[in-house]
mmCIF file of the N, C-alpha and C atoms, coordinates in Angstrom:
data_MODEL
# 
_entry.id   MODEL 
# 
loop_
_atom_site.group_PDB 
_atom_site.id 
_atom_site.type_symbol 
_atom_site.label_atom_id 
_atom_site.label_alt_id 
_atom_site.label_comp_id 
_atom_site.label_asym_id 
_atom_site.label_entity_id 
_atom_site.label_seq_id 
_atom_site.pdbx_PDB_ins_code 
_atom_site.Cartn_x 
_atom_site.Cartn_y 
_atom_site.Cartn_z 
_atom_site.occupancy 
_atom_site.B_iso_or_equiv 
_atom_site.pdbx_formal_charge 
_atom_site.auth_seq_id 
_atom_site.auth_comp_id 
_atom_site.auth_asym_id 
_atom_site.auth_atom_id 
_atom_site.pdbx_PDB_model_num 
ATOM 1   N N  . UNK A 1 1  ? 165.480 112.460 46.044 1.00 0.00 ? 1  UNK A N  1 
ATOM 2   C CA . UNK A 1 1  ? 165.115 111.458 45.061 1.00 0.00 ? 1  UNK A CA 1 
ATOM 3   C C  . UNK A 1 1  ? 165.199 112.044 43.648 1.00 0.00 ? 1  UNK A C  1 
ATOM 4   N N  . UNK A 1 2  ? 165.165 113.131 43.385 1.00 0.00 ? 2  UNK A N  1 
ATOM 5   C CA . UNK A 1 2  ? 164.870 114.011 42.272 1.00 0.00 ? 2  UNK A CA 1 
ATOM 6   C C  . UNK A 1 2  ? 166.551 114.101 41.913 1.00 0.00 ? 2  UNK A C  1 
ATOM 7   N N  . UNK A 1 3  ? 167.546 114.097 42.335 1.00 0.00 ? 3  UNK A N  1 
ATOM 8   C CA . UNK A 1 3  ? 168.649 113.987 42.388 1.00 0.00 ? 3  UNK A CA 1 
ATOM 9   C C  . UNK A 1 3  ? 169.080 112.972 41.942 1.00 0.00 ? 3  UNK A C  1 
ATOM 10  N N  . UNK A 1 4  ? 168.972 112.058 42.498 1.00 0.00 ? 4  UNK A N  1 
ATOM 11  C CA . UNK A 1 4  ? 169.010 110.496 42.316 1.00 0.00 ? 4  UNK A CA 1 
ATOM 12  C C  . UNK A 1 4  ? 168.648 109.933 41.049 1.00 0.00 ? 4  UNK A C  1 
ATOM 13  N N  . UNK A 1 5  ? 167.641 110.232 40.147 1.00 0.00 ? 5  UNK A N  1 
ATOM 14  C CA . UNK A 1 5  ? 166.838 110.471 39.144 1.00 0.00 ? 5  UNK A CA 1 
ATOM 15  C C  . UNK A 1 5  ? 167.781 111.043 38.230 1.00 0.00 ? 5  UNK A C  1 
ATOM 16  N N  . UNK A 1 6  ? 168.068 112.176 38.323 1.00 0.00 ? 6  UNK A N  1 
ATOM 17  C CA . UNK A 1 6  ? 168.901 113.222 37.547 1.00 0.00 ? 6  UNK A CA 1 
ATOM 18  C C  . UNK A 1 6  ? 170.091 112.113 37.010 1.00 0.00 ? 6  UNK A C  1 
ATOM 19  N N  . UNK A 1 7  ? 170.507 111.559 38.561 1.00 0.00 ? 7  UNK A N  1 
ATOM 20  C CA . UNK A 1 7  ? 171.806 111.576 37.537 1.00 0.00 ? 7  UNK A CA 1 
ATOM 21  C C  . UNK A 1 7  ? 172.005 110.121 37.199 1.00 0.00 ? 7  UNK A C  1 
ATOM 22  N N  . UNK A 1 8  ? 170.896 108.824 37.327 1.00 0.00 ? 8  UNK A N  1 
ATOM 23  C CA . UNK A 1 8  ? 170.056 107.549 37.020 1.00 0.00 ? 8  UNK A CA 1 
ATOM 24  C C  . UNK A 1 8  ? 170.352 107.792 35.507 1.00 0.00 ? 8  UNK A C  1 
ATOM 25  N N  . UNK A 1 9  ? 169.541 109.361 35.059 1.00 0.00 ? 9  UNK A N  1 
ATOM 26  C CA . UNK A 1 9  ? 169.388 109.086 33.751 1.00 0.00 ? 9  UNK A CA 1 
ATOM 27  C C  . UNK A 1 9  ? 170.128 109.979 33.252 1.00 0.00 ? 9  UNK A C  1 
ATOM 28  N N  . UNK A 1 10 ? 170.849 110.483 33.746 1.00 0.00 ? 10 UNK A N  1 
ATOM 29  C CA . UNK A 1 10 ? 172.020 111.542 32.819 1.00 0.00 ? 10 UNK A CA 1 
ATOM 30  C C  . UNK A 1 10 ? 173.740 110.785 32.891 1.00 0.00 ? 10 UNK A C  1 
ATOM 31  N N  . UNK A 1 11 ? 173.760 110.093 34.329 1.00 0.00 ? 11 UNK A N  1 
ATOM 32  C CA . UNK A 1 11 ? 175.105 109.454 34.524 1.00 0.00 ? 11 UNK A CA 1 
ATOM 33  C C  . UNK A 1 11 ? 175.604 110.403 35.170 1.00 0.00 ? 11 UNK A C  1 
ATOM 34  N N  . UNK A 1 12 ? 177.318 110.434 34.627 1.00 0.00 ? 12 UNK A N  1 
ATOM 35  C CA . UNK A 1 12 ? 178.386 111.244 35.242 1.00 0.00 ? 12 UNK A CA 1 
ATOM 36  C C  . UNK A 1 12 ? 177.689 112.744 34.871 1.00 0.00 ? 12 UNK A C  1 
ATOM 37  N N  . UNK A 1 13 ? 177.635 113.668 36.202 1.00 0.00 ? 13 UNK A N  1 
ATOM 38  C CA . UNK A 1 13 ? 177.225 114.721 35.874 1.00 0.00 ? 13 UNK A CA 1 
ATOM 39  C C  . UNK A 1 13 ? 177.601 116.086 36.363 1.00 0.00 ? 13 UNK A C  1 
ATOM 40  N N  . UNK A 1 14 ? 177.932 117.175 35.842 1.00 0.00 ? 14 UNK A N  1 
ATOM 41  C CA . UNK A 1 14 ? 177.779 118.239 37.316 1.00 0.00 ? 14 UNK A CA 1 
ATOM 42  C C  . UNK A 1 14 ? 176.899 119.050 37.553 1.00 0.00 ? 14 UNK A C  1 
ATOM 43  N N  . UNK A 1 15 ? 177.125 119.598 38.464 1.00 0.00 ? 15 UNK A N  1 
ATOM 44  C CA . UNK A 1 15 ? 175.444 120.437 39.246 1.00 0.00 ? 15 UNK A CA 1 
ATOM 45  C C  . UNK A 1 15 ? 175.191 121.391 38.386 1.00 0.00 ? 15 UNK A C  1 
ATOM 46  N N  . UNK A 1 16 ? 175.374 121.694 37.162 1.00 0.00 ? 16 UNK A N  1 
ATOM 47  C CA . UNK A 1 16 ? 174.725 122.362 36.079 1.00 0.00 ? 16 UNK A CA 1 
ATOM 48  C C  . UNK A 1 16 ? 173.844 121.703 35.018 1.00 0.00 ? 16 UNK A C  1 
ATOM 49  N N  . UNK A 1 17 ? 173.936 120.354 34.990 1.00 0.00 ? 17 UNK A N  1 
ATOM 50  C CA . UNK A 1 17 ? 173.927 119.404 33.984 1.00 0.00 ? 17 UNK A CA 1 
ATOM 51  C C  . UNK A 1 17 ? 172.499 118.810 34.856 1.00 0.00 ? 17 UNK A C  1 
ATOM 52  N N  . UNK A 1 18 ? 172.912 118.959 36.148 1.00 0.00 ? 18 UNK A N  1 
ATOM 53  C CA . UNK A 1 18 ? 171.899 118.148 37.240 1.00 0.00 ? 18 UNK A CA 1 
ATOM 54  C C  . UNK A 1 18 ? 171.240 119.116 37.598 1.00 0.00 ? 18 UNK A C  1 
ATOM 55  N N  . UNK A 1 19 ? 171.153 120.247 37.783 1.00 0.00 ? 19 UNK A N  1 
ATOM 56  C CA . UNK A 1 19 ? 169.981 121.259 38.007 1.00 0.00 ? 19 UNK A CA 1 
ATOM 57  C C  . UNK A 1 19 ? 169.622 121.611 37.145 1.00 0.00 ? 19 UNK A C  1 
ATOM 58  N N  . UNK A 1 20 ? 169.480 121.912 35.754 1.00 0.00 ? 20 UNK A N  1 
ATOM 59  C CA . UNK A 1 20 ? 169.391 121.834 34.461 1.00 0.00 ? 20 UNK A CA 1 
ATOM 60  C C  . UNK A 1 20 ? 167.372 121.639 34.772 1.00 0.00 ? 20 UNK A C  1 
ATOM 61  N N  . UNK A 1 21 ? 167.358 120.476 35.087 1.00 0.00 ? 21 UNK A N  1 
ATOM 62  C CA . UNK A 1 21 ? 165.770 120.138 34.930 1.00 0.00 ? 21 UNK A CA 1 
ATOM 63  C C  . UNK A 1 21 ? 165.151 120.171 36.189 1.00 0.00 ? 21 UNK A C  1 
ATOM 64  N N  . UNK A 1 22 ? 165.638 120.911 37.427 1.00 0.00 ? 22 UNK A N  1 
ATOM 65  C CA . UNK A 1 22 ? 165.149 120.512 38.728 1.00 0.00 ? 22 UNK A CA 1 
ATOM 66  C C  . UNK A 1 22 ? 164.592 122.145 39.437 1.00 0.00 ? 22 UNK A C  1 
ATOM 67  N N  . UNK A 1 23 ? 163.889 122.296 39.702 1.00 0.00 ? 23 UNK A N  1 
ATOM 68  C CA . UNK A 1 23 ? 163.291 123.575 40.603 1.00 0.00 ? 23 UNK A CA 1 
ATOM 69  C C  . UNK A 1 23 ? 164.196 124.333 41.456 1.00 0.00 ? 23 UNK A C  1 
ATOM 70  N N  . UNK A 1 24 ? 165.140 123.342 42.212 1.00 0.00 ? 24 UNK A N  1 
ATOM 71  C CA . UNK A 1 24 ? 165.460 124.238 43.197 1.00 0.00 ? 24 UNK A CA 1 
ATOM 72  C C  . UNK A 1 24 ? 167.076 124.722 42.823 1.00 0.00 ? 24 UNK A C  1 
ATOM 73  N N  . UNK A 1 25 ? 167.269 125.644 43.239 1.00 0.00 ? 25 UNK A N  1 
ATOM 74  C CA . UNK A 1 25 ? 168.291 126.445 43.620 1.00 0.00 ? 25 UNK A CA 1 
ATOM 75  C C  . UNK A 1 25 ? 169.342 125.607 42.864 1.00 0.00 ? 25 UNK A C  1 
ATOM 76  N N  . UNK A 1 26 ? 171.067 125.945 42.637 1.00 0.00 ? 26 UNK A N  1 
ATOM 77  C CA . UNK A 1 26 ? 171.969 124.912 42.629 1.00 0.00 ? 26 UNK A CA 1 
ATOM 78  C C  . UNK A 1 26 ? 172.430 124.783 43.885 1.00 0.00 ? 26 UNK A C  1 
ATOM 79  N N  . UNK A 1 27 ? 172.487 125.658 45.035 1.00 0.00 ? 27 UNK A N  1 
ATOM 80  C CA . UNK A 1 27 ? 172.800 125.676 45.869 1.00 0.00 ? 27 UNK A CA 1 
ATOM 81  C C  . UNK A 1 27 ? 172.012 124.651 46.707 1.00 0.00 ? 27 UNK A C  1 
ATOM 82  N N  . UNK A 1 28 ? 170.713 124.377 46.445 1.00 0.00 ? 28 UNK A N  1 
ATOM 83  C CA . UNK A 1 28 ? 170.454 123.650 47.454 1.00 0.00 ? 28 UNK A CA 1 
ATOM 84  C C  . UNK A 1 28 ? 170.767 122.157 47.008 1.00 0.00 ? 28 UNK A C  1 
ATOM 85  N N  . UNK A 1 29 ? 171.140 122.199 45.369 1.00 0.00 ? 29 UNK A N  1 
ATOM 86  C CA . UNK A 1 29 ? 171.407 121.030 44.767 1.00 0.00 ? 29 UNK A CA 1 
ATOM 87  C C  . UNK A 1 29 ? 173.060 120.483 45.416 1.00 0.00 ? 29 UNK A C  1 
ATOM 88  N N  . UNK A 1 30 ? 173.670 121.332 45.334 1.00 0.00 ? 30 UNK A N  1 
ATOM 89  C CA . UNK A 1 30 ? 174.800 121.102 45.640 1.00 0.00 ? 30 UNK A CA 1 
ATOM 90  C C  . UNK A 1 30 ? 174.885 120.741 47.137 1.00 0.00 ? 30 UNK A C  1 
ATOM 91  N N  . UNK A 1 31 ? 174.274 121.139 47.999 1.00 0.00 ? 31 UNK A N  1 
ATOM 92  C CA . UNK A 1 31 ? 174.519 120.926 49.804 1.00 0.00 ? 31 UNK A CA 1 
ATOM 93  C C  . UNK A 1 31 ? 173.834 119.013 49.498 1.00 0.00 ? 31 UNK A C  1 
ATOM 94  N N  . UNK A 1 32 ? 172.914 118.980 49.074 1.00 0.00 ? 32 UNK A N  1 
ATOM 95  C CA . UNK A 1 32 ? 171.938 117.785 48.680 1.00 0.00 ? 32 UNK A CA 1 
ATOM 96  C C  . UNK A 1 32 ? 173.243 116.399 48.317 1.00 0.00 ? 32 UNK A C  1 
ATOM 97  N N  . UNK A 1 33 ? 173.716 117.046 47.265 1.00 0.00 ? 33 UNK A N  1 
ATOM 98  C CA . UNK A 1 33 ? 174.843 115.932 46.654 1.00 0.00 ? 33 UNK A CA 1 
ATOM 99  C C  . UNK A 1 33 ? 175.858 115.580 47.577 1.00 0.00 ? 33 UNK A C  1 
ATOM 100 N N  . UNK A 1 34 ? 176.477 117.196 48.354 1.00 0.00 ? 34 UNK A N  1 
ATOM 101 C CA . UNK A 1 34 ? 177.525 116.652 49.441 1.00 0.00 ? 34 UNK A CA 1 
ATOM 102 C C  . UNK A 1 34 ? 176.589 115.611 50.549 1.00 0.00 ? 34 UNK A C  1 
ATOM 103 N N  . UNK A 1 35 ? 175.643 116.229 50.810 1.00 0.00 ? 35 UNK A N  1 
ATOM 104 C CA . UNK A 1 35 ? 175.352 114.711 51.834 1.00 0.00 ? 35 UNK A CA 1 
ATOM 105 C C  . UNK A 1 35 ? 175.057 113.294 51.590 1.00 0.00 ? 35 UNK A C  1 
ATOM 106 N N  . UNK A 1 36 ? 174.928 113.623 49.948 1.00 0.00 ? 36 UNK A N  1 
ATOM 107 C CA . UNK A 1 36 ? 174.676 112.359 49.152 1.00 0.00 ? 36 UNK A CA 1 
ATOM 108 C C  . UNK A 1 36 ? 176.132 111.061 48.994 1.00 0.00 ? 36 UNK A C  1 
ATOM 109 N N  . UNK A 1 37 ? 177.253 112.485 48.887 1.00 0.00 ? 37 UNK A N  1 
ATOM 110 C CA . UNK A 1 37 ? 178.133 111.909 48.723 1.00 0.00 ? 37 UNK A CA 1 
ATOM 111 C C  . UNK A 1 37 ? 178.943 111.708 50.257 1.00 0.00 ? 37 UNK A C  1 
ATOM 112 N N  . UNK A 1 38 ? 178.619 111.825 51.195 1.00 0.00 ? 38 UNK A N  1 
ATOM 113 C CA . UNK A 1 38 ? 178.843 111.777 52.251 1.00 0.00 ? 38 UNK A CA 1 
ATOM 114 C C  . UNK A 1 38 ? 178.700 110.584 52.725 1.00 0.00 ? 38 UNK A C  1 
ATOM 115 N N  . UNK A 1 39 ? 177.437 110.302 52.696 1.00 0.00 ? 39 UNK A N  1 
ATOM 116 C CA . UNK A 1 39 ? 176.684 109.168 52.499 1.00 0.00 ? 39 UNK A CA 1 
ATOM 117 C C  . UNK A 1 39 ? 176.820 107.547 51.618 1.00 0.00 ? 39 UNK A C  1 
ATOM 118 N N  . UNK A 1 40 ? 177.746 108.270 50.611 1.00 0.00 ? 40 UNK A N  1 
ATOM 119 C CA . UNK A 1 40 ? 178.653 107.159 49.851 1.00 0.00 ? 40 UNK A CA 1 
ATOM 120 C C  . UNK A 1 40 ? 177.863 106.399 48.926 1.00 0.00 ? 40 UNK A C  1 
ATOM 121 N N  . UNK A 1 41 ? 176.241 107.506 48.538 1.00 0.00 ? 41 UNK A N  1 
ATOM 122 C CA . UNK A 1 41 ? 175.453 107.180 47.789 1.00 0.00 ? 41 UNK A CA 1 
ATOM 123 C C  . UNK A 1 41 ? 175.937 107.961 46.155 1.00 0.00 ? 41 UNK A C  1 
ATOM 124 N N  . UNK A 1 42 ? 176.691 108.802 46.353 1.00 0.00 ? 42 UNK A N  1 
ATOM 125 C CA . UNK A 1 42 ? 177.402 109.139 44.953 1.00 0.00 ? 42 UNK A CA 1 
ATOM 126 C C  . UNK A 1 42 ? 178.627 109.542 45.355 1.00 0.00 ? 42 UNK A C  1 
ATOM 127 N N  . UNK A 1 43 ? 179.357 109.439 44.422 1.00 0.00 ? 43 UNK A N  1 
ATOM 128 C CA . UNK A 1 43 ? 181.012 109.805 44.356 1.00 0.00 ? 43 UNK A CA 1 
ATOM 129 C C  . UNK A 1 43 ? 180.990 110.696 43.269 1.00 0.00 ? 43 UNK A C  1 
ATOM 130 N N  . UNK A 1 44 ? 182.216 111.906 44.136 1.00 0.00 ? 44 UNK A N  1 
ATOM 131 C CA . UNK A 1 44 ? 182.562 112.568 43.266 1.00 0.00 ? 44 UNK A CA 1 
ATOM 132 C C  . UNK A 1 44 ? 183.917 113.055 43.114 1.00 0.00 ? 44 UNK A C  1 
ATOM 133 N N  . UNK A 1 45 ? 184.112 113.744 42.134 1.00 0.00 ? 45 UNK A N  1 
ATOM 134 C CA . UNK A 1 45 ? 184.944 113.504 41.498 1.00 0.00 ? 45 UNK A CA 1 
ATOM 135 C C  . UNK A 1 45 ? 185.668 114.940 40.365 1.00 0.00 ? 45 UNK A C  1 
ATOM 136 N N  . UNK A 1 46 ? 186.582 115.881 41.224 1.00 0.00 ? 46 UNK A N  1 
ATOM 137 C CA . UNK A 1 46 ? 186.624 117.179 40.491 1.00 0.00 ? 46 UNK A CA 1 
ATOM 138 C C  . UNK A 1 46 ? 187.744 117.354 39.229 1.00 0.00 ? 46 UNK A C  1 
ATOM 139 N N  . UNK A 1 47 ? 187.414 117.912 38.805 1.00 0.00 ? 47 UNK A N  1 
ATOM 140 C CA . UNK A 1 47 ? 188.563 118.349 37.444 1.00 0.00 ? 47 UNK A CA 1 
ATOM 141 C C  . UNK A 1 47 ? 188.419 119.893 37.361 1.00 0.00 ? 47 UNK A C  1 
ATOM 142 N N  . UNK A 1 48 ? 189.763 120.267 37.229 1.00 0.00 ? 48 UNK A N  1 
ATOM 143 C CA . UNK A 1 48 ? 189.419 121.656 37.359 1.00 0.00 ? 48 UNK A CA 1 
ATOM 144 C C  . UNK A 1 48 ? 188.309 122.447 38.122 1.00 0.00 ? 48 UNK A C  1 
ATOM 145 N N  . UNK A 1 49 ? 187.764 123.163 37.544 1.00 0.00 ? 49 UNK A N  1 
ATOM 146 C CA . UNK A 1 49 ? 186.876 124.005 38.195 1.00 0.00 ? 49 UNK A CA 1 
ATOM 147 C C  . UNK A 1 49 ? 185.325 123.351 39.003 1.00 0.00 ? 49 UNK A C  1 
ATOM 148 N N  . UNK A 1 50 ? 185.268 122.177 37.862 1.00 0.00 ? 50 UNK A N  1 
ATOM 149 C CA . UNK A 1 50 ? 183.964 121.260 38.168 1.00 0.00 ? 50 UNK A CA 1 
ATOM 150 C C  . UNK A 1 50 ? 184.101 120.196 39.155 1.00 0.00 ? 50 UNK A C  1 
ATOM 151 N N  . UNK A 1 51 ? 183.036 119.684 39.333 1.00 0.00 ? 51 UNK A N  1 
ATOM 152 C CA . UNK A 1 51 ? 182.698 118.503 40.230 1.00 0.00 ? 51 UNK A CA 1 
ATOM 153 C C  . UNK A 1 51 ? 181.544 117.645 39.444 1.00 0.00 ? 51 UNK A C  1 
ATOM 154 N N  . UNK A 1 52 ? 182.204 116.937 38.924 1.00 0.00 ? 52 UNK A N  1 
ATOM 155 C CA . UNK A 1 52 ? 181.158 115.739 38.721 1.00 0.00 ? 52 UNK A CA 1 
ATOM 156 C C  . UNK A 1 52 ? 180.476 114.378 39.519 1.00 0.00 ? 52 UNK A C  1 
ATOM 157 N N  . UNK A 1 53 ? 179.471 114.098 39.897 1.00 0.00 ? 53 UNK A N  1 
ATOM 158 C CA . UNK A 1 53 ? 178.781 113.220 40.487 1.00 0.00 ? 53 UNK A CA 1 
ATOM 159 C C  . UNK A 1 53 ? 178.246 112.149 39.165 1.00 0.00 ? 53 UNK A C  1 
ATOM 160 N N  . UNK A 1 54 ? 178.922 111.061 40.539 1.00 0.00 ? 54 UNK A N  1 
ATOM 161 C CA . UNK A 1 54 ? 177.495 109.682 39.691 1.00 0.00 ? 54 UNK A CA 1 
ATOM 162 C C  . UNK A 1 54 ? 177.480 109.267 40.442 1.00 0.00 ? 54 UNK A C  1 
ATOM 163 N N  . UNK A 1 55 ? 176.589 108.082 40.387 1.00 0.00 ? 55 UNK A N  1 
ATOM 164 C CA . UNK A 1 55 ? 175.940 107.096 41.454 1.00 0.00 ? 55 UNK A CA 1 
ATOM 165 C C  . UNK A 1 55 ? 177.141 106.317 41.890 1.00 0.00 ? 55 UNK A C  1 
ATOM 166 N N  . UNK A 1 56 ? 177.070 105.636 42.840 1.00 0.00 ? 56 UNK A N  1 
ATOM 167 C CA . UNK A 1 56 ? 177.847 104.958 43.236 1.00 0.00 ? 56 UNK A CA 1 
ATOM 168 C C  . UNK A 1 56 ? 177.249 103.219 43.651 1.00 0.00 ? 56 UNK A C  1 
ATOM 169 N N  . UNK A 1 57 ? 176.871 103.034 42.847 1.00 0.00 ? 57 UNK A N  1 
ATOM 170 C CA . UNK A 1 57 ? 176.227 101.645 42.278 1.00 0.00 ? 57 UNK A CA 1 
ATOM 171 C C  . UNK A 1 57 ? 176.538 100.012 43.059 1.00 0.00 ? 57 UNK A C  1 
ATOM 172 N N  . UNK A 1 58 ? 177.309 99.974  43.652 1.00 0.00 ? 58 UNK A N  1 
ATOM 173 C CA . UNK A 1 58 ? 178.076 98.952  44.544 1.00 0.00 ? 58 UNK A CA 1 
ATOM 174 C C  . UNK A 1 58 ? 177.548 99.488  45.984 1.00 0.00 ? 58 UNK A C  1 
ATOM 175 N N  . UNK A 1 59 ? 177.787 100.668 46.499 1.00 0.00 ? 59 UNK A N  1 
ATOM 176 C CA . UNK A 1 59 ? 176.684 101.301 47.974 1.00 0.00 ? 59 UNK A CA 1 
ATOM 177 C C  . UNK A 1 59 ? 175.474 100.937 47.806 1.00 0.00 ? 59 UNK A C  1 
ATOM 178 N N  . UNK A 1 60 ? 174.905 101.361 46.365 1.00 0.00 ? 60 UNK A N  1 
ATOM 179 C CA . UNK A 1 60 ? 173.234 101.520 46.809 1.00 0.00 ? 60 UNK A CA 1 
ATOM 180 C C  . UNK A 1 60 ? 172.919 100.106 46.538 1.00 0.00 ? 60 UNK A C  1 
ATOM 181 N N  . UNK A 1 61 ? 173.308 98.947  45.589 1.00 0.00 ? 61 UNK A N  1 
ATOM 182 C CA . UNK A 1 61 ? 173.067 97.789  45.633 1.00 0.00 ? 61 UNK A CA 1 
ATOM 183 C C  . UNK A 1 61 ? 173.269 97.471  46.535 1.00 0.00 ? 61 UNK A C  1 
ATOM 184 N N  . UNK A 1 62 ? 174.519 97.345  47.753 1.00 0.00 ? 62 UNK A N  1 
ATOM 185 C CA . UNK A 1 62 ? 174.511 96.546  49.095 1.00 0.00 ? 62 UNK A CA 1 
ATOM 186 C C  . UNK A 1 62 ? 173.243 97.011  49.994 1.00 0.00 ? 62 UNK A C  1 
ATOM 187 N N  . UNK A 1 63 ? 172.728 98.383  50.008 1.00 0.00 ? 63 UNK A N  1 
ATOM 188 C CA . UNK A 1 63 ? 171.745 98.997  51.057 1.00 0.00 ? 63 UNK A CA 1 
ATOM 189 C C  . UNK A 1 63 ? 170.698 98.456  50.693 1.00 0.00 ? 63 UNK A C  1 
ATOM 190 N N  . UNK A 1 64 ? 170.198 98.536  49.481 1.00 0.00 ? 64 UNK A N  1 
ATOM 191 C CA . UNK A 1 64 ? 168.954 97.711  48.575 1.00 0.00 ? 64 UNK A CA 1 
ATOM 192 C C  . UNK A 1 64 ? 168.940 96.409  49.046 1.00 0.00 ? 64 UNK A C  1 
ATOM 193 N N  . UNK A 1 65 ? 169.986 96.057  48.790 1.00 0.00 ? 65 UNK A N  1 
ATOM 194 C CA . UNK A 1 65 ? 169.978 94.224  49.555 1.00 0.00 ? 65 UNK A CA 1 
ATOM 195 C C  . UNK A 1 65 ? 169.956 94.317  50.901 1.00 0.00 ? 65 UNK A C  1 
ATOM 196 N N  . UNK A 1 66 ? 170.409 95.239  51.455 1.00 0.00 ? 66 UNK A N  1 
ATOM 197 C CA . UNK A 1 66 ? 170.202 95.019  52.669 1.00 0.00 ? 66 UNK A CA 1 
ATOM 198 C C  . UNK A 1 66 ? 168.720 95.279  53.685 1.00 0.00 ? 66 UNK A C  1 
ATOM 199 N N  . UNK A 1 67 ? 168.067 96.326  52.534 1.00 0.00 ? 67 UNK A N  1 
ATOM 200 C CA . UNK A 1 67 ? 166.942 96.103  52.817 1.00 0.00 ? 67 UNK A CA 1 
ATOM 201 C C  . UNK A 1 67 ? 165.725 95.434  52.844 1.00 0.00 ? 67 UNK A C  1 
ATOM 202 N N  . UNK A 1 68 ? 166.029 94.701  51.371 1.00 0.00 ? 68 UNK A N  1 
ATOM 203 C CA . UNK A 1 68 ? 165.499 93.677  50.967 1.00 0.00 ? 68 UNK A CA 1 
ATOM 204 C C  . UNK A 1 68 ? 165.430 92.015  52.113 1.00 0.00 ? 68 UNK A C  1 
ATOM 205 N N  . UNK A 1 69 ? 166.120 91.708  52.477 1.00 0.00 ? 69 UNK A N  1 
ATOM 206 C CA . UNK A 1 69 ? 166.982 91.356  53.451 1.00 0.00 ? 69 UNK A CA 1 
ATOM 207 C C  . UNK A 1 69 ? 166.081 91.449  54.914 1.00 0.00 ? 69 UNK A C  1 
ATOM 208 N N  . UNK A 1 70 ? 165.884 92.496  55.232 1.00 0.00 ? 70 UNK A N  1 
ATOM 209 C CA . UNK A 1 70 ? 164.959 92.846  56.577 1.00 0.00 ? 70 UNK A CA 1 
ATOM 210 C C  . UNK A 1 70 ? 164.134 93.005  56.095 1.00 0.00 ? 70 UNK A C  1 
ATOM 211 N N  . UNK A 1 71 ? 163.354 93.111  55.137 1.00 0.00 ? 71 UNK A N  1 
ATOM 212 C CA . UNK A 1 71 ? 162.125 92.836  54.932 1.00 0.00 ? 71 UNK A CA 1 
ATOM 213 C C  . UNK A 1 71 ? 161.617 91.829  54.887 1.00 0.00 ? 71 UNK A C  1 
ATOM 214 N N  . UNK A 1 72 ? 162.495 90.115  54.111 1.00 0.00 ? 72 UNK A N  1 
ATOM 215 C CA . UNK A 1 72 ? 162.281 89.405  53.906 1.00 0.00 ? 72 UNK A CA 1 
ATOM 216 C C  . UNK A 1 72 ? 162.153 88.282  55.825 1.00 0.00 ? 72 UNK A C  1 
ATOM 217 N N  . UNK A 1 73 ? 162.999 89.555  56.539 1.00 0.00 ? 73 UNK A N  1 
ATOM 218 C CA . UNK A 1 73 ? 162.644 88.575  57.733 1.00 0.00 ? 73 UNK A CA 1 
ATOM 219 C C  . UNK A 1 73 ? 161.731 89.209  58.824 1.00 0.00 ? 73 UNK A C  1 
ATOM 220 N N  . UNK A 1 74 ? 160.809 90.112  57.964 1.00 0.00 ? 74 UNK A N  1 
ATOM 221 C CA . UNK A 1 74 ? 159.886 90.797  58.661 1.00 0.00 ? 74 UNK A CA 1 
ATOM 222 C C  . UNK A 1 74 ? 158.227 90.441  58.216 1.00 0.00 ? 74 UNK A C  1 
ATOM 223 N N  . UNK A 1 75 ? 158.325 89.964  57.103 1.00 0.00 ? 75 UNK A N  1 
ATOM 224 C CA . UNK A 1 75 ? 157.017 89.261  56.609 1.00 0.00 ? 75 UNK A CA 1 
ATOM 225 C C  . UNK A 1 75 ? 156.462 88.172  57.887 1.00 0.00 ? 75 UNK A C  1 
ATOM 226 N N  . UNK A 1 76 ? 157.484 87.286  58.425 1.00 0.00 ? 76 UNK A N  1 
ATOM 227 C CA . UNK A 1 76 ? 156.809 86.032  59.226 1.00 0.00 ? 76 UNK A CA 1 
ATOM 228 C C  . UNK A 1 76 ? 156.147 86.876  60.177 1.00 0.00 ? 76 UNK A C  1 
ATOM 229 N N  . UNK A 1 77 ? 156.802 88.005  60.652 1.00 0.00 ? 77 UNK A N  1 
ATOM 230 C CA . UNK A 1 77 ? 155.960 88.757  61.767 1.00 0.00 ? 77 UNK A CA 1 
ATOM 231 C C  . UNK A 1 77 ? 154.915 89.926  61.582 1.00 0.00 ? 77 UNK A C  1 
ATOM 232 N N  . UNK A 1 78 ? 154.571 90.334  60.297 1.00 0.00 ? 78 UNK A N  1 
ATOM 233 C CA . UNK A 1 78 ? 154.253 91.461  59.900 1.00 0.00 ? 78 UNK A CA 1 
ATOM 234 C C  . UNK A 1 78 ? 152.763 90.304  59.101 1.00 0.00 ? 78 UNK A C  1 
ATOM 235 N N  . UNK A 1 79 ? 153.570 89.187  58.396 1.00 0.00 ? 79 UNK A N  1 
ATOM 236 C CA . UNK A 1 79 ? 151.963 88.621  56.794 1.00 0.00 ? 79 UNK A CA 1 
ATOM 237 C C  . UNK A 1 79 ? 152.135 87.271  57.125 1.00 0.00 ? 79 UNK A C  1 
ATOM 238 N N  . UNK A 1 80 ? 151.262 86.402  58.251 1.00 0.00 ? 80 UNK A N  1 
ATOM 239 C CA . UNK A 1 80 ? 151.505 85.314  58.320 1.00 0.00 ? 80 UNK A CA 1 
ATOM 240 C C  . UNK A 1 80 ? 150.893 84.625  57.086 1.00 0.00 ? 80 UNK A C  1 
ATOM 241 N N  . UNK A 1 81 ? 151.595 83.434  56.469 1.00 0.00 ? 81 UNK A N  1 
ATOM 242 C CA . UNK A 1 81 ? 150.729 82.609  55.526 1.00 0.00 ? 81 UNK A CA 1 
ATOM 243 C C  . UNK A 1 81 ? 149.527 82.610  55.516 1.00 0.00 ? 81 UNK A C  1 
ATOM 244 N N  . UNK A 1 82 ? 148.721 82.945  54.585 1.00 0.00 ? 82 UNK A N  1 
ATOM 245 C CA . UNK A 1 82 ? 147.362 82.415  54.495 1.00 0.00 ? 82 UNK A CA 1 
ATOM 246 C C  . UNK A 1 82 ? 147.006 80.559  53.884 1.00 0.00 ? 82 UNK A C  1 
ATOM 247 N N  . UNK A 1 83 ? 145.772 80.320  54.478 1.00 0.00 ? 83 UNK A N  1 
ATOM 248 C CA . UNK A 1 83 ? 145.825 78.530  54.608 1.00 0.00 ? 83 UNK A CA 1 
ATOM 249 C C  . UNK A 1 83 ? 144.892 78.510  53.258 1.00 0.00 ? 83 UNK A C  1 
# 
């Protein structure tokens, strides 16, 4: 989530730019992003020597909706109306 965050408010970034403000390791930043981007929750994207990450904004909106979504058909069974 701290990842996620990073690059929310920094944008296009690379794991120097994104570990910059974060505790751990780059290394553990970097294994973090490949599964991120694995995941198809960020895309990335190398030039030369670097790798830049950003969000990938069209994934996490469909998953968001999609969660939104099962939640909305989990209330009738989870919060019945109150009278």
């Amino acid at each position: 989530m701290q990842i996620f965050r990073e690059l929310v408010l920094k944008g296009r970034a690379d794991i120097g730019t994104i570990a910059q403000d974060l505790p751990q390791d780059r290394s553990v930043i970097a294994r973090h992003l490949q599964t991120m981007e694995r995941a198809r929750v960020v895309r990335a994207q190398t030039q030369r020597r670097h790798t830049f990450y950003e969000i990938n904004g069209a994934v996490v909106a469909a998953r968001v909706e999609g969660i939104s979504q099962l939640v909305r058909s989990l209330v009738p069974l989870c919060c019945p109306p109150t009278v």
